[in-house]
N, C-alpha and C positions, 0 to 999 in steps of 0.2 A: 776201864770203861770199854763194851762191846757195842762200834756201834750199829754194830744190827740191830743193838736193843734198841736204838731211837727210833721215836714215832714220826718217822716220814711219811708223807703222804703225797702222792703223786698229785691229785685232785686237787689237793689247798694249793701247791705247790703251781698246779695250772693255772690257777684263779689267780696268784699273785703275778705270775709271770705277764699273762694276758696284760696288764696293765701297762707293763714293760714294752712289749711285743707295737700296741697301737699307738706309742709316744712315740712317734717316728725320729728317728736321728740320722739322718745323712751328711756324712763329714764336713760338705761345706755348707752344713746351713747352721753356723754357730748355733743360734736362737733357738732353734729343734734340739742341738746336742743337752744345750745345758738345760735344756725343761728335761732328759730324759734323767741327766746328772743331780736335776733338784729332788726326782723321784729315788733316786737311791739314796739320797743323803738323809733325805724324810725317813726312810726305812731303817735306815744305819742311826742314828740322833735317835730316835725312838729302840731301837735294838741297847742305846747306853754309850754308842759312838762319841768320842769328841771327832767333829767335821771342821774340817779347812776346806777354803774354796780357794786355788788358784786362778788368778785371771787368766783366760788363753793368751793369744798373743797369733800374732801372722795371720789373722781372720778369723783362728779355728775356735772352737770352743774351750771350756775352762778344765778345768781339774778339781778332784773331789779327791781326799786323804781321810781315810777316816781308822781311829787309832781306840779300839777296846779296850777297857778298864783294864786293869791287872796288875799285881803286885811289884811285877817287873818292868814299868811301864818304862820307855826311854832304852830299855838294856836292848841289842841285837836281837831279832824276831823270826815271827813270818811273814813274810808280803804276798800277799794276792793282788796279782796286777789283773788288770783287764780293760778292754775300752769298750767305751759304747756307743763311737760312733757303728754306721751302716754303710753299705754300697747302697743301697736302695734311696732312690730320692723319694722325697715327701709328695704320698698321694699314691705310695705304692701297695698301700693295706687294703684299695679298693680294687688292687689285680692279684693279690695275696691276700686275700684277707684272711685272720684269725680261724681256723678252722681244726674240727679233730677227727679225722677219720680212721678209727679201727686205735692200731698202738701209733700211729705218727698225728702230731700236732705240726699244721702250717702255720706260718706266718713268717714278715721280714724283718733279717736278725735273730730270730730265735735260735739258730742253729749258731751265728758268728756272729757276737757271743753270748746273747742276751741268756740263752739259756745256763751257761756254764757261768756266769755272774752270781746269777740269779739263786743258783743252786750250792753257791759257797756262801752267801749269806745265810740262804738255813742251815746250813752247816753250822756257822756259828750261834744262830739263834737257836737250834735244837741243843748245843754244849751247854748255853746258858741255860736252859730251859731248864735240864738237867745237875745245873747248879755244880757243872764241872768246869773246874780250873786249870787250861791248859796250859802245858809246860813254861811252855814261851807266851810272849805278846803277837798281838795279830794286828797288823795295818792294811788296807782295805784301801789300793789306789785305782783311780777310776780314769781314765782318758778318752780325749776328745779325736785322737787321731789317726790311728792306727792304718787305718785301712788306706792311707795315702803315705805310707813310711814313715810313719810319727816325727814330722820336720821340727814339730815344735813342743815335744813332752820328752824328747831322749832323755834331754840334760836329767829332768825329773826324775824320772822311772832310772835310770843309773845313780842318781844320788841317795835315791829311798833305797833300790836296791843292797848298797854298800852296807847302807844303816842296819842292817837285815842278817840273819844267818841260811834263810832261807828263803824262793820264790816259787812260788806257787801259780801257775799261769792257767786260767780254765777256758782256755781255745778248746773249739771242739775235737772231741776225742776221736781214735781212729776207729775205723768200721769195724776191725778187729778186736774191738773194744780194749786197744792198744793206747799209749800214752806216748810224747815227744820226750824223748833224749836230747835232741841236736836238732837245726834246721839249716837251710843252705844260705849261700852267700847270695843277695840280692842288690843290682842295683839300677836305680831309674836314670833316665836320660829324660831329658828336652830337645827337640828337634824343631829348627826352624829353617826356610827354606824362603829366599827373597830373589823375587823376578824381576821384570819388567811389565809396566801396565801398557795396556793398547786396546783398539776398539774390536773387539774379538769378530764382528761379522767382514766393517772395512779395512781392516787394518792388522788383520790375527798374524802376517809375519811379523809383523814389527815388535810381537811381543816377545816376552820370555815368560813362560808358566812356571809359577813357584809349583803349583800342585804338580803339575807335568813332574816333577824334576823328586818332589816328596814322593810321588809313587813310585819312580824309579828309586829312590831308596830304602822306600818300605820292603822292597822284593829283594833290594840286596841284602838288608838285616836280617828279614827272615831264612835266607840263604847261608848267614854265617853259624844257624844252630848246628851245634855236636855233641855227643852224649855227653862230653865233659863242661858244657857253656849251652844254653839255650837264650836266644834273642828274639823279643815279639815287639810288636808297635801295639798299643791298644788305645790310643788315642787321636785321630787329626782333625787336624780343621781348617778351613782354605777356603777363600774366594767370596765374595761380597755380590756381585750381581754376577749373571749368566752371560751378559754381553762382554763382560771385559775382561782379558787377560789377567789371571788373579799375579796379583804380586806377592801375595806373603801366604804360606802354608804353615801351620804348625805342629806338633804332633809331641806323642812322650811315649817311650819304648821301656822294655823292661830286661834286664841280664838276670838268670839266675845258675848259682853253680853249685856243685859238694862243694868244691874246696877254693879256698881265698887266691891259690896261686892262679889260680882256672878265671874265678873269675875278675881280675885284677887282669889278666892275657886282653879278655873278655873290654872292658873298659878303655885301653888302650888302642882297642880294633875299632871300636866304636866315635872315639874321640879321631882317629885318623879317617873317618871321614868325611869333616869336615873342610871345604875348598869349593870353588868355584869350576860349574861346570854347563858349557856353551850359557854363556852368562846370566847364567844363574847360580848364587851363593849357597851355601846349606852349611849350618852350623849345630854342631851338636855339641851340649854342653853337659855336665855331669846332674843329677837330683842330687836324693838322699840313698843312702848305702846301708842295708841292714850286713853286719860282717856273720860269716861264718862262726858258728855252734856248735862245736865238738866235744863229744861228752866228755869229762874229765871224771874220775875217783869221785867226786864231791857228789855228782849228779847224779852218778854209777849207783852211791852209797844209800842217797835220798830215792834212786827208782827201785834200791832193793826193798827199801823201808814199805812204797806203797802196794811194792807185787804181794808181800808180805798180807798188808790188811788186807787186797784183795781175796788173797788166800781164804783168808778167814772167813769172807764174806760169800764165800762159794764160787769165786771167780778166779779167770785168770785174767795175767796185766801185762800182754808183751809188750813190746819197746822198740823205736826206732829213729831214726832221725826224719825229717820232713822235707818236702818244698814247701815255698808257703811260708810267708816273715812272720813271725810275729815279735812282740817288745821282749821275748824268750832269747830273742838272737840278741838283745844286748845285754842281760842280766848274767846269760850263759860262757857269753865272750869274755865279761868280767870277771869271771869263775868263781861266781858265788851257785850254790846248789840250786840247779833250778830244775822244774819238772814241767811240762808244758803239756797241753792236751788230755787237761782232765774235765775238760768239760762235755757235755750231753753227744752223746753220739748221735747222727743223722747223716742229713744230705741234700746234696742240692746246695750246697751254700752260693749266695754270689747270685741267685738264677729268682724266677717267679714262681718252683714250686721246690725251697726252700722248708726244710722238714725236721722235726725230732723225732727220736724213738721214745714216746711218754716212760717208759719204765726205767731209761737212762737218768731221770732227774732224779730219782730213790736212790738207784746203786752208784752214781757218782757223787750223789751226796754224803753219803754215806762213806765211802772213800775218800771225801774232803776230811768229813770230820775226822776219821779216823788216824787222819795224818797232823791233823790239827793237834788229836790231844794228844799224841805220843811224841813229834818230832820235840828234841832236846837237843 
């Protein structure tokens, strides 16, 4: 099976994604997630899917499993992991909105990950179309969380994984029209920082400033980055009225490293500064931990398979490792074969003008399928 010969098409391919693209999903707004999650499962159910719904759990929203007919059903597979939540909160399509200008299409999510989802289901809808049966089983996991260090789909997404011979991750692809090997070791904190209250205009020595005291430690975090460990704060939040000494600040910061011993150095520097200082407290406590992704022989063997169909396809397919978590950094950790960054090339992720390159949904579809019906 070539599949250049499949009839993809950019344009249907736009028109279904659009769909996608204006069902807003932002992480913490369960109810948005799983209307985006009931729209794929519609999709996958009608495609021949048997679909599970997982309840979420911790706030977040649910999870979608969805497992294609095949002779082989139940035996070791492929998994296509992916989530659908978004950074974007809901009501962001009307400062992004849906647009196509030239070869990039806007909108938010398209790019992380909605497009690269989107474009491994025609994948397997164009095999079927085509009435090809491929080697293995294909299961089709969907998640609610991602974009906050998936606190509550790990267990998941490494159980499905193990059941698996192979993982398929369609994060977006590199600008180099490159693919992930490995990604870095990442880990969140919680920063809380407690004063003393007082009447800020009569009374402002008697206070102690939590905020006063979180600012002073936002400048030292960002002061501990080094090419081997990088630390940022990207979150606070502090003080209730303007007149009074705030007493609680609180905030969440982010480590990211290459390598696990770095950033494990990294965790420990952070956890030691937690203490009281001119009486004011500050507590730092650990998040969630995506570990280090080093490519191993498995993944080595699986990116030579796809450099391979890109060959074929008139491409090339470098490779690299990433910053940047995704659930790639636990399936890879596990050392099952995983490939990450096969999804739609663009930019802007994360931002208001958030973009694809329209011609990346053909040729990485086309490199799904291609891995689809050969991996064994």
């Amino acid at each position: 099976m070539n599949p250049a010969n499949l009839p993809f098409d950019s344009e249907a391919m736009l028109q279904g994604l659009r769909g996608w693209v204006e069902c807003e999903s932002p992480t913490w707004d369960a109810s948005a997630v799983n209307r985006m999650l009931d729209i794929a499962a519609r999709e996958m159910a009608i495609m021949g899917a048997t679909i599970e719904r997982i309840a979420g759990r911790q706030g977040f929203g649910g999870v979608i499993r969805a497992r294609f007919p095949h002779p082989k059903q139940g035996e070791p597979g492929i998994l296509i992991a992916g989530h659908m939540d978004t950074v974007h909160p809901t009501g962001t399509i009307e400062k992004l909105k849906w647009r196509r200008e030239g070869s990039k299409c806007y909108g938010p999510g398209i790019y992380d990950m909605k497009g690269g989802n989107y474009l491994s289901l025609e994948a397997i809808r164009q095999l079927a179309r085509a009435s090809f049966t491929t080697p293995l089983p294909i299961t089709v996991l969907f998640t609610p969380d991602e974009e906050v260090g998936t606190p509550s789909t790990r267990d998941i997404i490494e159980a499905e994984a193990a059941r698996n011979k192979y993982v398929l991750v369609p994060e977006p692809g590199r600008a180099d029209n490159g693919v992930t090997t490995g990604r870095y070791a990442i880990a969140r904190f919680n920063l809380e920082a407690t004063g003393r209250p007082s009447h800020a205009g009569a009374t402002l020595s008697a206070g102690r400033s939590a905020i006063r005291e979180m600012a002073r430690q936002i400048l030292a975090i960002d002061a501990m980055t080094s090419e081997d460990c990088t630390f940022s704060v990207g979150v606070v939040h502090g003080g209730q009225w303007v007149n009074c000494v705030a007493t609680t600040a609180t905030g969440e910061a982010l480590s990211m490293a290459k390598r696990q011993a770095d950033l494990d150095r990294g965790v420990e520097r952070m956890l030691a500064l937690s203490g009281t200082t001119n009486d004011v407290a500050f507590k730092v406590t650990r998040g969630v931990t995506r570990p280090v992704w080093e490519p191993d022989a498995g993944t080595m063997a699986l990116y030579e398979k796809a450099r391979d169909i890109a060959k074929s396809l008139g491409a090339e397919l470098p490779h690299a490792s990433a910053g940047g978590g995704s659930d790639g950094n636990f399936t890879g950790a596990m050392g099952i074969p995983t490939l990450d960054g096969l999804g739609v090339r663009g930019g802007n992720g994360h931002t208001l003008e958030e973009y694809i390159e329209v011609e990346s949904l053909v040729e990485r579809g086309r490199l799904m399928a291609g891995l689809l019906a050969t991996l064994e």
